[in-house]
N, CA, C and O atoms as a Maestro MAE file, in Angstrom:
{
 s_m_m2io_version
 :::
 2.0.0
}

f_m_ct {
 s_m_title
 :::
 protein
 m_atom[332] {
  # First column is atom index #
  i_m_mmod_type
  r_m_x_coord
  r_m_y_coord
  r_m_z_coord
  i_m_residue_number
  s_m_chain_name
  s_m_pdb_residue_name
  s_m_pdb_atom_name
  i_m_atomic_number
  :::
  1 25 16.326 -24.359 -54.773 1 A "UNK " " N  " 7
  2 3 14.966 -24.024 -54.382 1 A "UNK " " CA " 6
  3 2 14.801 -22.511 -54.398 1 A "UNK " " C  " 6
  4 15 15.778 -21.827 -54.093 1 A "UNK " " O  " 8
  5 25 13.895 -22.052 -54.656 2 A "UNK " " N  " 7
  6 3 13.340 -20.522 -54.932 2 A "UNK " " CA " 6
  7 2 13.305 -20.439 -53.341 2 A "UNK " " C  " 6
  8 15 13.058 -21.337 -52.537 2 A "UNK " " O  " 8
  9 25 13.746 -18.595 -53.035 3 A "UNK " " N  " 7
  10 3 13.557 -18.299 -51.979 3 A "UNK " " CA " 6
  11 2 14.367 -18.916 -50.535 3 A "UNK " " C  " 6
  12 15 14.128 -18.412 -49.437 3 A "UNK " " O  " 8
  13 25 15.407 -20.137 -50.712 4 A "UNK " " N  " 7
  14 3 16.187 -20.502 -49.811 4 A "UNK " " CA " 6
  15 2 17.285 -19.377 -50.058 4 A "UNK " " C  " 6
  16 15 17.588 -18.781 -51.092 4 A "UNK " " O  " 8
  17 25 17.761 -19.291 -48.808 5 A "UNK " " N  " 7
  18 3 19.196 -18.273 -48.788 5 A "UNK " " CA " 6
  19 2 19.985 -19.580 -48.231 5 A "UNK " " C  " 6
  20 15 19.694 -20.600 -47.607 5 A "UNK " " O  " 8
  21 25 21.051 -19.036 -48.754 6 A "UNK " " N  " 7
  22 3 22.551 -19.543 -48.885 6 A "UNK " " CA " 6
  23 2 23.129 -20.055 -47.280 6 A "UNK " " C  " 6
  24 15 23.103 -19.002 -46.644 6 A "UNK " " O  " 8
  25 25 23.448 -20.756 -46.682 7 A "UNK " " N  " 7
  26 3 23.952 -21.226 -45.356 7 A "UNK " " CA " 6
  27 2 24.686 -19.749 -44.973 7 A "UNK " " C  " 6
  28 15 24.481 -19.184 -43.899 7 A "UNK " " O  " 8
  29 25 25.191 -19.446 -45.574 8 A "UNK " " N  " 7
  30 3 26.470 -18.455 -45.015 8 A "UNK " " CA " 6
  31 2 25.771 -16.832 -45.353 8 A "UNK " " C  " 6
  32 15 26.334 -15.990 -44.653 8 A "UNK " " O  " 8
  33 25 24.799 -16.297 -46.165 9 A "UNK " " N  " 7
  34 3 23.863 -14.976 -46.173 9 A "UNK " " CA " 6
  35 2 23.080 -16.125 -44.785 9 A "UNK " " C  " 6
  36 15 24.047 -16.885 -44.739 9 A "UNK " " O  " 8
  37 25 22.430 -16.519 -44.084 10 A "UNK " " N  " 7
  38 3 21.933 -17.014 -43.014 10 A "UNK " " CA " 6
  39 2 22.589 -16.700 -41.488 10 A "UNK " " C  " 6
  40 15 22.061 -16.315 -40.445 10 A "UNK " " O  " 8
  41 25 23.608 -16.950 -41.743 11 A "UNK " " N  " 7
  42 3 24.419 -17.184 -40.786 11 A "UNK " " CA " 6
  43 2 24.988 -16.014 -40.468 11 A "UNK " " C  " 6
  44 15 25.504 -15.742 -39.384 11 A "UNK " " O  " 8
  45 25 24.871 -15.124 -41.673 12 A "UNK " " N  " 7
  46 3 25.930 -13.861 -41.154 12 A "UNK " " CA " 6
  47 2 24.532 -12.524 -40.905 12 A "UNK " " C  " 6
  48 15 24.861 -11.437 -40.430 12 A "UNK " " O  " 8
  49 25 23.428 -12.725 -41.188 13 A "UNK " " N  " 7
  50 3 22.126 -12.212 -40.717 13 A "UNK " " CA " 6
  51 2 21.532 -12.410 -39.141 13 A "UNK " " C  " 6
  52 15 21.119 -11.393 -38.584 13 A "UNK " " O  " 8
  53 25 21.481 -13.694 -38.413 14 A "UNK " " N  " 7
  54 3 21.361 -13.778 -37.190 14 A "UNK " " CA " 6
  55 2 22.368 -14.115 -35.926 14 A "UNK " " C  " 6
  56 15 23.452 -14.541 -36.327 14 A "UNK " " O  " 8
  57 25 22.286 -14.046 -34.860 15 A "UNK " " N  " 7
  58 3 23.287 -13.920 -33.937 15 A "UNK " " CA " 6
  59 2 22.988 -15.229 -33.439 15 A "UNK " " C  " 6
  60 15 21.873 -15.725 -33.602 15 A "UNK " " O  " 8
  61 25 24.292 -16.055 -32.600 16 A "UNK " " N  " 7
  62 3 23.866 -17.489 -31.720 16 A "UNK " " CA " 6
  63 2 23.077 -17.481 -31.579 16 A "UNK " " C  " 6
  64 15 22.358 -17.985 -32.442 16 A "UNK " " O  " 8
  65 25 22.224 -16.684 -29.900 17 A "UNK " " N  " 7
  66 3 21.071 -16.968 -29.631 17 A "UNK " " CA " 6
  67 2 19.851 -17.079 -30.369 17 A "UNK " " C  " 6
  68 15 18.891 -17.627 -29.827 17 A "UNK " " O  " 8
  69 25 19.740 -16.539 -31.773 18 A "UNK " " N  " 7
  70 3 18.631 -16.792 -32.530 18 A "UNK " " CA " 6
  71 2 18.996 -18.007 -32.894 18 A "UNK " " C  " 6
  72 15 18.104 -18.842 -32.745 18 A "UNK " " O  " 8
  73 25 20.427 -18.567 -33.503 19 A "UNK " " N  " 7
  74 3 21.357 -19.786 -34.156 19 A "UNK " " CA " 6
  75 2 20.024 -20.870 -33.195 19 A "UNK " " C  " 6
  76 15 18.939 -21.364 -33.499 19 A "UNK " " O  " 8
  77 25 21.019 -20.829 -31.762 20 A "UNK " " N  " 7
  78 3 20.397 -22.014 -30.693 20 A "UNK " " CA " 6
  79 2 18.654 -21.963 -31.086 20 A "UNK " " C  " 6
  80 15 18.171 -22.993 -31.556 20 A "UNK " " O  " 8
  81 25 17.898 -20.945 -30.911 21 A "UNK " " N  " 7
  82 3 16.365 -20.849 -30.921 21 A "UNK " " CA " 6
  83 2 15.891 -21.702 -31.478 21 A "UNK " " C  " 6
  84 15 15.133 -22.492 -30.915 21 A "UNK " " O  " 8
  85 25 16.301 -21.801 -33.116 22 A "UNK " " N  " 7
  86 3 15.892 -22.197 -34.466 22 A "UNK " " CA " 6
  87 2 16.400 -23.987 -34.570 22 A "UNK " " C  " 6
  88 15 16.063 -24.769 -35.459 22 A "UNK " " O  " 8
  89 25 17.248 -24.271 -33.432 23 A "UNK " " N  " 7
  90 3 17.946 -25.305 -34.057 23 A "UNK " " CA " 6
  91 2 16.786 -26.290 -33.002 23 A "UNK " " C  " 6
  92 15 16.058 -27.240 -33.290 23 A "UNK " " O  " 8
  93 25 17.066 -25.434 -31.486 24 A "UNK " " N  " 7
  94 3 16.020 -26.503 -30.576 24 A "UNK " " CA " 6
  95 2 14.393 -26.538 -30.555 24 A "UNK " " C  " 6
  96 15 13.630 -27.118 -29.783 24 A "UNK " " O  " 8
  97 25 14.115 -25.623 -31.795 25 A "UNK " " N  " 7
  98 3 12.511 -25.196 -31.631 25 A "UNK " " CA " 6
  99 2 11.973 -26.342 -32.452 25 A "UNK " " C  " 6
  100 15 12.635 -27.080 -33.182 25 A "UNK " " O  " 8
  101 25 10.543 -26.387 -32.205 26 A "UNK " " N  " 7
  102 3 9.879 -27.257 -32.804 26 A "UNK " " CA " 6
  103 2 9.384 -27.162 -33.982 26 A "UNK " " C  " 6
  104 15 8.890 -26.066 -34.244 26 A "UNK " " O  " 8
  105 25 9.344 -28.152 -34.985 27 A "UNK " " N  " 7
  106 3 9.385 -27.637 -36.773 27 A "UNK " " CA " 6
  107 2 7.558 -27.364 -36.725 27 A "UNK " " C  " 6
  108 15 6.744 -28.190 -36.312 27 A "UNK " " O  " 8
  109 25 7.291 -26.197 -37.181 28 A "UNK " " N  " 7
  110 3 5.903 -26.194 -37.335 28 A "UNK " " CA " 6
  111 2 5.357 -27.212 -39.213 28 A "UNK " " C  " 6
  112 15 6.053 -27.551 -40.170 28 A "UNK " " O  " 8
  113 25 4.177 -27.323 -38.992 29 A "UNK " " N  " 7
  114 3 3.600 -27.866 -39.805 29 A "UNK " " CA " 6
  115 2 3.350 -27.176 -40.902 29 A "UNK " " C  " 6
  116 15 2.527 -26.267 -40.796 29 A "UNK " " O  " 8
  117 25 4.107 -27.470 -42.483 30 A "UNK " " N  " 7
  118 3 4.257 -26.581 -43.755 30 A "UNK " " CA " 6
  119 2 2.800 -27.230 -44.367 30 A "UNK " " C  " 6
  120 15 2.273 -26.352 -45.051 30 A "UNK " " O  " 8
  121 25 2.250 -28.055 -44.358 31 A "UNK " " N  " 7
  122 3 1.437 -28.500 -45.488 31 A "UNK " " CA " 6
  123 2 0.542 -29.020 -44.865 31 A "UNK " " C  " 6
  124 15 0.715 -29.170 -43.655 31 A "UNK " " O  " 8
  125 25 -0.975 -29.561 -45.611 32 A "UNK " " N  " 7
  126 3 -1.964 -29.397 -45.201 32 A "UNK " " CA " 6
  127 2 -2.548 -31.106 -44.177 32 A "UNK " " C  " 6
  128 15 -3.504 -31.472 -43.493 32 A "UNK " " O  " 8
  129 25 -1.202 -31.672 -44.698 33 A "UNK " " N  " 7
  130 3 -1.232 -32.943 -44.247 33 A "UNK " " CA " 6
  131 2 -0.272 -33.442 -43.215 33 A "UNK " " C  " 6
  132 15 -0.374 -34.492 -42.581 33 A "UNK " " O  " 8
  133 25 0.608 -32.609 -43.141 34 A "UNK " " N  " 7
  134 3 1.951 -32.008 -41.891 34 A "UNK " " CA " 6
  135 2 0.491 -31.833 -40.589 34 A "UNK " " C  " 6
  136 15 -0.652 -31.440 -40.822 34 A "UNK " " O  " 8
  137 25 1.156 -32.341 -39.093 35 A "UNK " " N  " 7
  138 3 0.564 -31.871 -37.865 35 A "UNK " " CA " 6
  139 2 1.343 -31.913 -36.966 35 A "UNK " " C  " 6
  140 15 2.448 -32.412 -37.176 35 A "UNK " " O  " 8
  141 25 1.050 -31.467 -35.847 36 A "UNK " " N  " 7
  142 3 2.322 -31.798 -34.589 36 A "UNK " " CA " 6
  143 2 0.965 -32.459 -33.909 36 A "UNK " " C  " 6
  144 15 -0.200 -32.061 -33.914 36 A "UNK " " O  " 8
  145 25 1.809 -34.056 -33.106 37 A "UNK " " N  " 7
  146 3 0.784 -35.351 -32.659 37 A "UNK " " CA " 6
  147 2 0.995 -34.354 -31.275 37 A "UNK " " C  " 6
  148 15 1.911 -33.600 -30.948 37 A "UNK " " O  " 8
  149 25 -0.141 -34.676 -30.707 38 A "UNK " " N  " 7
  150 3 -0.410 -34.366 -29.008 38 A "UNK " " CA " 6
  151 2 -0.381 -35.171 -28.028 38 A "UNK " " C  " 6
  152 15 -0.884 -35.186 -26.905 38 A "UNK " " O  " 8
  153 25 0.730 -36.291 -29.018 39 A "UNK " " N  " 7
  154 3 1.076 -37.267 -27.974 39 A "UNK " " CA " 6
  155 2 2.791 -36.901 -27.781 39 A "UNK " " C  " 6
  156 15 3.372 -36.492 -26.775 39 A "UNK " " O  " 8
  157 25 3.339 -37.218 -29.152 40 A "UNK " " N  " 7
  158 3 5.023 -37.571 -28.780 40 A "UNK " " CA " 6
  159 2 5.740 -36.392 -29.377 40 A "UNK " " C  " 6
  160 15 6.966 -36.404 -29.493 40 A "UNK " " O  " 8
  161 25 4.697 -34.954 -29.915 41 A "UNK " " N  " 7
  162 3 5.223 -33.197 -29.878 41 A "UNK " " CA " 6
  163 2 6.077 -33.369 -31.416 41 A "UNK " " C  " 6
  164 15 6.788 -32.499 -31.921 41 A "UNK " " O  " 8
  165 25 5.788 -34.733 -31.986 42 A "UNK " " N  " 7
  166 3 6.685 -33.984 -32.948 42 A "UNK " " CA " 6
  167 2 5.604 -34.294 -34.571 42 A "UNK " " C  " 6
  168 15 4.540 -34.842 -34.856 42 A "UNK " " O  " 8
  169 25 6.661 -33.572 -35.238 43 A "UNK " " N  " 7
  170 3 5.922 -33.001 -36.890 43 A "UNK " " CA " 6
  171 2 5.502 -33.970 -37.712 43 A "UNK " " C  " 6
  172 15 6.526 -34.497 -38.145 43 A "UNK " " O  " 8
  173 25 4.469 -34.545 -38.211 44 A "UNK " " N  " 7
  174 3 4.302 -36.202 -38.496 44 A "UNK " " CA " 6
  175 2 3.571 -35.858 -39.684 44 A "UNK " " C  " 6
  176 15 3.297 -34.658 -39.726 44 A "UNK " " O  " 8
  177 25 3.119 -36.618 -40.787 45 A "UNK " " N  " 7
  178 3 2.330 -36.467 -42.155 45 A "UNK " " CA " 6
  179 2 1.494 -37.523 -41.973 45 A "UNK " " C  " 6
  180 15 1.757 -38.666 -41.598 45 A "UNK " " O  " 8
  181 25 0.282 -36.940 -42.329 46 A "UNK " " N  " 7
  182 3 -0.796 -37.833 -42.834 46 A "UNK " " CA " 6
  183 2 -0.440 -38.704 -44.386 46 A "UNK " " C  " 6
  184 15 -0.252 -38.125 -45.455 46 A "UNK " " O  " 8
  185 25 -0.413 -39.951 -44.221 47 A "UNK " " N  " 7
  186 3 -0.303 -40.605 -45.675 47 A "UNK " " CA " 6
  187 2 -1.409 -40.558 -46.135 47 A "UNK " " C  " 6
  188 15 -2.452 -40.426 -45.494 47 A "UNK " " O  " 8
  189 25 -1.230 -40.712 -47.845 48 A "UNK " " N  " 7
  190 3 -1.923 -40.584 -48.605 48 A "UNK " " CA " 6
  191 2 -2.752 -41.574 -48.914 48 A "UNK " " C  " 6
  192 15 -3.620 -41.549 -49.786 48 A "UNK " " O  " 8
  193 25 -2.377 -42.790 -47.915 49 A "UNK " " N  " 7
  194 3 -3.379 -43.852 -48.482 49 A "UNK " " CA " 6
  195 2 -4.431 -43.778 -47.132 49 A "UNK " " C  " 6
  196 15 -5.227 -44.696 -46.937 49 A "UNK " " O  " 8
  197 25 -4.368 -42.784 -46.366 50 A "UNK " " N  " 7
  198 3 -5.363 -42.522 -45.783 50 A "UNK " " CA " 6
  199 2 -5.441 -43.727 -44.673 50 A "UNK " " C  " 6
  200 15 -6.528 -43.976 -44.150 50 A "UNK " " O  " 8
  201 25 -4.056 -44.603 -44.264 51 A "UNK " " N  " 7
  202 3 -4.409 -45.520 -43.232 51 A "UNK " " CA " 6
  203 2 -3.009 -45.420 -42.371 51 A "UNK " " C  " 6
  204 15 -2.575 -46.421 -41.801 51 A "UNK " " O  " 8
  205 25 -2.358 -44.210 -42.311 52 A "UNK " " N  " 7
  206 3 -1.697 -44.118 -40.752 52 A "UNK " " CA " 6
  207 2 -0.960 -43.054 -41.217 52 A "UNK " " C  " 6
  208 15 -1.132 -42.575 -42.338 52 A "UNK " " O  " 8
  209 25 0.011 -42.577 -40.269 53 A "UNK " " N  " 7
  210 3 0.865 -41.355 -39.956 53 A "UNK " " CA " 6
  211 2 1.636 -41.728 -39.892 53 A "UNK " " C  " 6
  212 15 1.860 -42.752 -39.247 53 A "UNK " " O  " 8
  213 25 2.695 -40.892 -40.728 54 A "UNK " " N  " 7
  214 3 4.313 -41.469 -40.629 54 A "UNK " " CA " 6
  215 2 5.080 -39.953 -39.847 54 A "UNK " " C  " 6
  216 15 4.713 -38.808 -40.111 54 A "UNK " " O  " 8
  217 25 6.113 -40.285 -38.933 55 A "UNK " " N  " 7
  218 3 6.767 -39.549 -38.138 55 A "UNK " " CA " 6
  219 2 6.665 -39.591 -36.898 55 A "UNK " " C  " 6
  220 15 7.200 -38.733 -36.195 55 A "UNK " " O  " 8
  221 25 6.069 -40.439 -36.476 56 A "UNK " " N  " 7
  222 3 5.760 -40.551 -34.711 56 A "UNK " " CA " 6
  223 2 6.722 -40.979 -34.258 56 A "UNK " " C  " 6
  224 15 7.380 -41.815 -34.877 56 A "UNK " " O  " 8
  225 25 7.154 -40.440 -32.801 57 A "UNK " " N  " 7
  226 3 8.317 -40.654 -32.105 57 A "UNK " " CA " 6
  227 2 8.453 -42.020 -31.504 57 A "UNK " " C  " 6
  228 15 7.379 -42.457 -31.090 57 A "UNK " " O  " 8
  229 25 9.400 -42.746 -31.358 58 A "UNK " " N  " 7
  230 3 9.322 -43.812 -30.695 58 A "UNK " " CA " 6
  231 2 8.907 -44.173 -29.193 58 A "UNK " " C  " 6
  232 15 9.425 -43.683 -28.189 58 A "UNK " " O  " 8
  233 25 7.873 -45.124 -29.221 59 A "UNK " " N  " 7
  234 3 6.829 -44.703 -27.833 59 A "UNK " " CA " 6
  235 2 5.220 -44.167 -28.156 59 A "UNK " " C  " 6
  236 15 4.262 -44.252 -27.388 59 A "UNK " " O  " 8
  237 25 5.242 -43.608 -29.502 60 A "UNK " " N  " 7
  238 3 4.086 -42.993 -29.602 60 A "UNK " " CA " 6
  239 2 3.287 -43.936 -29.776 60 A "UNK " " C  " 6
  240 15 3.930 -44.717 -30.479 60 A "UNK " " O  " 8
  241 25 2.134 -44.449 -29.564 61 A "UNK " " N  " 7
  242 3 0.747 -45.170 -29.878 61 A "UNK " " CA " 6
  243 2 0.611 -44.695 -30.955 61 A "UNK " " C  " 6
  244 15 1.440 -45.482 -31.413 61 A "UNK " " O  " 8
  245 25 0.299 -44.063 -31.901 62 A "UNK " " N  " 7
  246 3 0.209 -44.057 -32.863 62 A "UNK " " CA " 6
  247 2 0.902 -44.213 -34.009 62 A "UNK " " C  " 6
  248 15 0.408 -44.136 -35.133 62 A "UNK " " O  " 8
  249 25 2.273 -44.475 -33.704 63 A "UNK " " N  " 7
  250 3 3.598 -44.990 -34.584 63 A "UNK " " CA " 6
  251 2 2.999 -46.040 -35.562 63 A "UNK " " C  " 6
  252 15 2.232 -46.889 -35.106 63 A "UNK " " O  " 8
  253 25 3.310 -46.025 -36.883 64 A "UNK " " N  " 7
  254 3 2.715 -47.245 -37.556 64 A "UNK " " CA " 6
  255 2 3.842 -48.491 -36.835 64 A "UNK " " C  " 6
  256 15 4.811 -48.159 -36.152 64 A "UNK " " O  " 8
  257 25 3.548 -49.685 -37.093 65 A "UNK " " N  " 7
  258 3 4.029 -50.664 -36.755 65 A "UNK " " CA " 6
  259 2 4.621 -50.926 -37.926 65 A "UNK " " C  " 6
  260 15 4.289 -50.732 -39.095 65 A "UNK " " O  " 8
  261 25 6.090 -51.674 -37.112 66 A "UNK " " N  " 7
  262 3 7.028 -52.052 -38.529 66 A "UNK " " CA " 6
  263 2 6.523 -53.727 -39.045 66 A "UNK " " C  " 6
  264 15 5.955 -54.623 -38.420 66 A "UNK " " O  " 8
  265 25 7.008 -53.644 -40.409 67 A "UNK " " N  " 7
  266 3 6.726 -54.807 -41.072 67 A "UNK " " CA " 6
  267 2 7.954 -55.606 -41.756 67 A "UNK " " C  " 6
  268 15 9.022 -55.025 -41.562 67 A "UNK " " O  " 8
  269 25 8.060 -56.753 -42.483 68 A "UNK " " N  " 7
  270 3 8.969 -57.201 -42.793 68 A "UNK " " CA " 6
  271 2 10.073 -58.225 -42.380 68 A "UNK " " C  " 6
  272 15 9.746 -59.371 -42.688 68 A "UNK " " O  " 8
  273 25 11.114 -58.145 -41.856 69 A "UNK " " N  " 7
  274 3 11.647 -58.886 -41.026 69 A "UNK " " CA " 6
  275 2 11.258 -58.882 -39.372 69 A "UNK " " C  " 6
  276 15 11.717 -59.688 -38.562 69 A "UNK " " O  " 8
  277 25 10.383 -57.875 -39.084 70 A "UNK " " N  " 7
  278 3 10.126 -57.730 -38.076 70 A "UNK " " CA " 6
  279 2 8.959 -58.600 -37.359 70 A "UNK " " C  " 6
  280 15 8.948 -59.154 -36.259 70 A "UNK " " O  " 8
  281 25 7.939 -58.514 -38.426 71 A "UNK " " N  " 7
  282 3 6.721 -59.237 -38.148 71 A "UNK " " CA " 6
  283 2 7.057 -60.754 -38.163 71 A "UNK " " C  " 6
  284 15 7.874 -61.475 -38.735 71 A "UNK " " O  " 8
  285 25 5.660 -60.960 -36.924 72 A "UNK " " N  " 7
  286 3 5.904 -62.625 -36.992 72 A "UNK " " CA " 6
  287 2 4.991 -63.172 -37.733 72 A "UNK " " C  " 6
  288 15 4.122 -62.519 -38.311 72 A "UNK " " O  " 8
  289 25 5.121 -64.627 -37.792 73 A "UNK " " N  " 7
  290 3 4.487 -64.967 -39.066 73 A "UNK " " CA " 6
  291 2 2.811 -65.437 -38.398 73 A "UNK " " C  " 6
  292 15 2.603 -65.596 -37.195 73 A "UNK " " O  " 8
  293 25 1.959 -65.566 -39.274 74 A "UNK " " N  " 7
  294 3 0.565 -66.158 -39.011 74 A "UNK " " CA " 6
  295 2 0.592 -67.190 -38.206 74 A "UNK " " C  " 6
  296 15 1.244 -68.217 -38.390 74 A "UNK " " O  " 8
  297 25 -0.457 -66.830 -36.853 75 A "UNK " " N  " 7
  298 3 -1.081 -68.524 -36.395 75 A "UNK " " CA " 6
  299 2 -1.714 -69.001 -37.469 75 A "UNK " " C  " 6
  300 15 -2.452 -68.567 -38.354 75 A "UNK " " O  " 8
  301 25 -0.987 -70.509 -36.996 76 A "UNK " " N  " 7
  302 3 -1.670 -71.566 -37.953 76 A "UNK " " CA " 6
  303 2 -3.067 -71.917 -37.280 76 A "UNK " " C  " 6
  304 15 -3.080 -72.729 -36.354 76 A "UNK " " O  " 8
  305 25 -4.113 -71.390 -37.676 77 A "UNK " " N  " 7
  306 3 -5.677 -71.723 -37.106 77 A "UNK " " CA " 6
  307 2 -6.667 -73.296 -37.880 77 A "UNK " " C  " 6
  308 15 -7.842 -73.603 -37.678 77 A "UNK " " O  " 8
  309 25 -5.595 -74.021 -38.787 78 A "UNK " " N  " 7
  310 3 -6.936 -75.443 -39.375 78 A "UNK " " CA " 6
  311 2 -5.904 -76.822 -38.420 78 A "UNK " " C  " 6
  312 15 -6.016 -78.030 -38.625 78 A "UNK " " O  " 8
  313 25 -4.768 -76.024 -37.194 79 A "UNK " " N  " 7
  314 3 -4.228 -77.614 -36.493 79 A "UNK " " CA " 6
  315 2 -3.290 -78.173 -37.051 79 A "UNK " " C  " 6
  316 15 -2.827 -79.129 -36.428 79 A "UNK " " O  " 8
  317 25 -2.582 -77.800 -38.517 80 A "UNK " " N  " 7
  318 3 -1.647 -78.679 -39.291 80 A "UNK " " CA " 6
  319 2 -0.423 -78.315 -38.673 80 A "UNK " " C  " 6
  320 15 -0.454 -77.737 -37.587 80 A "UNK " " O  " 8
  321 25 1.147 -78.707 -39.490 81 A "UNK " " N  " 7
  322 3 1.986 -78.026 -38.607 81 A "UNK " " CA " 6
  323 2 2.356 -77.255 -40.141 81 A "UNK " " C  " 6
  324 15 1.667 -77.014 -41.131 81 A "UNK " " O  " 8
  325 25 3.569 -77.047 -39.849 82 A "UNK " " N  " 7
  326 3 4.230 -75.957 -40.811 82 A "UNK " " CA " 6
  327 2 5.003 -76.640 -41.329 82 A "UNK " " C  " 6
  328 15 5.480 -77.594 -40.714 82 A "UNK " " O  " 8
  329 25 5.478 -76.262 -43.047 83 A "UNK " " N  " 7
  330 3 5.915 -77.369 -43.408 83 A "UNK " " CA " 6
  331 2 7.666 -76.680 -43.434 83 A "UNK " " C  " 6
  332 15 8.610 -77.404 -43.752 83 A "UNK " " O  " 8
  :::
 }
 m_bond[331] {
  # First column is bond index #
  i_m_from
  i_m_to
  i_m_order
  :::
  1 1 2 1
  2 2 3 1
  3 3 4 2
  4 3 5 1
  5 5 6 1
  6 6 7 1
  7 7 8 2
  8 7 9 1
  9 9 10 1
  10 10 11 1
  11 11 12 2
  12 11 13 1
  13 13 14 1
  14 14 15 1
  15 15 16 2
  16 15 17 1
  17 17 18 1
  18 18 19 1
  19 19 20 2
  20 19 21 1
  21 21 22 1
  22 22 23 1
  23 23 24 2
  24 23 25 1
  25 25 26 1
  26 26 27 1
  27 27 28 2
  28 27 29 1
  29 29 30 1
  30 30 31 1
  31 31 32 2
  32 31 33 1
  33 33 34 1
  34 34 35 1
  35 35 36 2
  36 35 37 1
  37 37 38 1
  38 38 39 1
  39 39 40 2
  40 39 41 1
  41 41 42 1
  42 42 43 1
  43 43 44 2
  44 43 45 1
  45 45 46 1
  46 46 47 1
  47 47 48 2
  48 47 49 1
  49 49 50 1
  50 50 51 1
  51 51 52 2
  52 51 53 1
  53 53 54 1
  54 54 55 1
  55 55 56 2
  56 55 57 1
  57 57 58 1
  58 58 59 1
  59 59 60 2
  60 59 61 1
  61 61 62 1
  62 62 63 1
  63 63 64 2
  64 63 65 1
  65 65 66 1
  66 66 67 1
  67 67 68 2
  68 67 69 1
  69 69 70 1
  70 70 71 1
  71 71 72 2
  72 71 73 1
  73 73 74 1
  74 74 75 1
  75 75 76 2
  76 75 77 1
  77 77 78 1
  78 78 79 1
  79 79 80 2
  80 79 81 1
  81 81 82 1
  82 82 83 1
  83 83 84 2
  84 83 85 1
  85 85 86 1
  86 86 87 1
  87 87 88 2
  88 87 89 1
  89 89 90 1
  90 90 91 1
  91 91 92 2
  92 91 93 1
  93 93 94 1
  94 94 95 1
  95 95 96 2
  96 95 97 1
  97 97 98 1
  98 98 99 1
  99 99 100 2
  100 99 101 1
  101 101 102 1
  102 102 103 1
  103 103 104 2
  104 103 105 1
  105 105 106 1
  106 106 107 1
  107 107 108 2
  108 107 109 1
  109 109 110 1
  110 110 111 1
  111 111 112 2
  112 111 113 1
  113 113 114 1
  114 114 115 1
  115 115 116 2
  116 115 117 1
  117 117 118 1
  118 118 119 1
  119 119 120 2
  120 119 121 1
  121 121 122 1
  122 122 123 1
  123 123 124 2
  124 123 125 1
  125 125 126 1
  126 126 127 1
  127 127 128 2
  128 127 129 1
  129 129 130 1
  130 130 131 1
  131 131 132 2
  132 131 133 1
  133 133 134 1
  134 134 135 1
  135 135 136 2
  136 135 137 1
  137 137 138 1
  138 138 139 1
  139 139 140 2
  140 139 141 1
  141 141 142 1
  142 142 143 1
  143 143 144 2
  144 143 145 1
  145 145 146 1
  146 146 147 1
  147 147 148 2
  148 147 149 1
  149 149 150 1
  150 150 151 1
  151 151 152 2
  152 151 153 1
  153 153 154 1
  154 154 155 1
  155 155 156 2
  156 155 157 1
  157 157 158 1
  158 158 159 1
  159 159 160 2
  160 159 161 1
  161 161 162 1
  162 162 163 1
  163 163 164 2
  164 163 165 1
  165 165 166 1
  166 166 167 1
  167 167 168 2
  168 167 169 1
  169 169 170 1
  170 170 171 1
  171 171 172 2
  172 171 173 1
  173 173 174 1
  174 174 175 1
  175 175 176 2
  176 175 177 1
  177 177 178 1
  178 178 179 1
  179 179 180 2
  180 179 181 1
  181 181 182 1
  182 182 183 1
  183 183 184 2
  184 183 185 1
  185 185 186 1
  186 186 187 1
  187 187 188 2
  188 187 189 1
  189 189 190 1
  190 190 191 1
  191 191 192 2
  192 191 193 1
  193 193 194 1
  194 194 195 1
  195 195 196 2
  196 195 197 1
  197 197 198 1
  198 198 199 1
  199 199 200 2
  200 199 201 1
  201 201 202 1
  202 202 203 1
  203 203 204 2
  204 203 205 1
  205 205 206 1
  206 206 207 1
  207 207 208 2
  208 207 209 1
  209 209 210 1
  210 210 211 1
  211 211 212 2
  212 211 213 1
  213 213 214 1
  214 214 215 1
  215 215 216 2
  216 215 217 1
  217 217 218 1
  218 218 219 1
  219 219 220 2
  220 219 221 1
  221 221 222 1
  222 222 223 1
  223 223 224 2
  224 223 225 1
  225 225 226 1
  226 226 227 1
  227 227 228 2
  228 227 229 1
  229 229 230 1
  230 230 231 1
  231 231 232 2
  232 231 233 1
  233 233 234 1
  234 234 235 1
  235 235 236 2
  236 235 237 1
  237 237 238 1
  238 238 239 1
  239 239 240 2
  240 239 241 1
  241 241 242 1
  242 242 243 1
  243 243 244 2
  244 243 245 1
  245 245 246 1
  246 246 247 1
  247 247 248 2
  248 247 249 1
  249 249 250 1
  250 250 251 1
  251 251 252 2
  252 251 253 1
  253 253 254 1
  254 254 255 1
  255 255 256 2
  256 255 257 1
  257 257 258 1
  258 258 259 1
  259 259 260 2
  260 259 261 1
  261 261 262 1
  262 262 263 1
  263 263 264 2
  264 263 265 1
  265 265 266 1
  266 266 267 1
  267 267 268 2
  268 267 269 1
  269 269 270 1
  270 270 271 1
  271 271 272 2
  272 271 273 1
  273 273 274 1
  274 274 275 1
  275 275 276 2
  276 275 277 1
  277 277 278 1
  278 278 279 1
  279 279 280 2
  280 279 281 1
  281 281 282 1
  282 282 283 1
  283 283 284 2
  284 283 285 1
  285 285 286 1
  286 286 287 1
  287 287 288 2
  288 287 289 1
  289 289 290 1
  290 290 291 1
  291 291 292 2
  292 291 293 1
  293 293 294 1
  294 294 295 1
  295 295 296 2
  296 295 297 1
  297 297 298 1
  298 298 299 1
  299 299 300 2
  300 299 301 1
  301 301 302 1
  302 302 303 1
  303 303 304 2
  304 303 305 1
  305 305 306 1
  306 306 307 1
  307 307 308 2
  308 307 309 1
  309 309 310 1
  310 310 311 1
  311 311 312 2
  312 311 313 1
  313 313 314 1
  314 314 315 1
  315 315 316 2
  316 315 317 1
  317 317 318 1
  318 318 319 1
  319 319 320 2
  320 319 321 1
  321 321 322 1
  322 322 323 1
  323 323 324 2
  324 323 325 1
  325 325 326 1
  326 326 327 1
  327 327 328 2
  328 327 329 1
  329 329 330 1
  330 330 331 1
  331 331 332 2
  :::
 }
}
């Protein structure tokens, strides 16, 4: 990547206490679709299909809901049973 420095030119430029700062601070938002939620503080993206946010902390209300093996299956609403 253009403009990344090397782990070790990094490392030999700042002292621990900047080290610790950077590691426990909060990631600010790079892009225009990047936000920090004002619910669960952390760095989340707007998707592109324009129907939820991915990155919400666990707990957050706004977390998309998982799908897949997770979800349960449809009420049966016409009374039959399942075959």
């Amino acid at each position: 990547m253009v403009g990344v420095k090397p782990l070790e030119d990094l490392l030999g430029e700042i002292d621990r206490d900047e080290l610790d700062r950077r590691i426990c601070s909060h990631p600010k938002p790079r892009t225009s679709r990047e936000f920090v939620c004002p619910e669960c503080e952390a760095r989340c993206t707007r998707l592109l299909n324009k129907d939820g946010e991915a990155g919400h902390a666990k707990g957050c209300s706004r977390r998309l809901r998982r799908t897949g093996s997770v979800r349960k299956p449809p009420m049966l609403t016409d009374g039959g049973e399942r075959e």
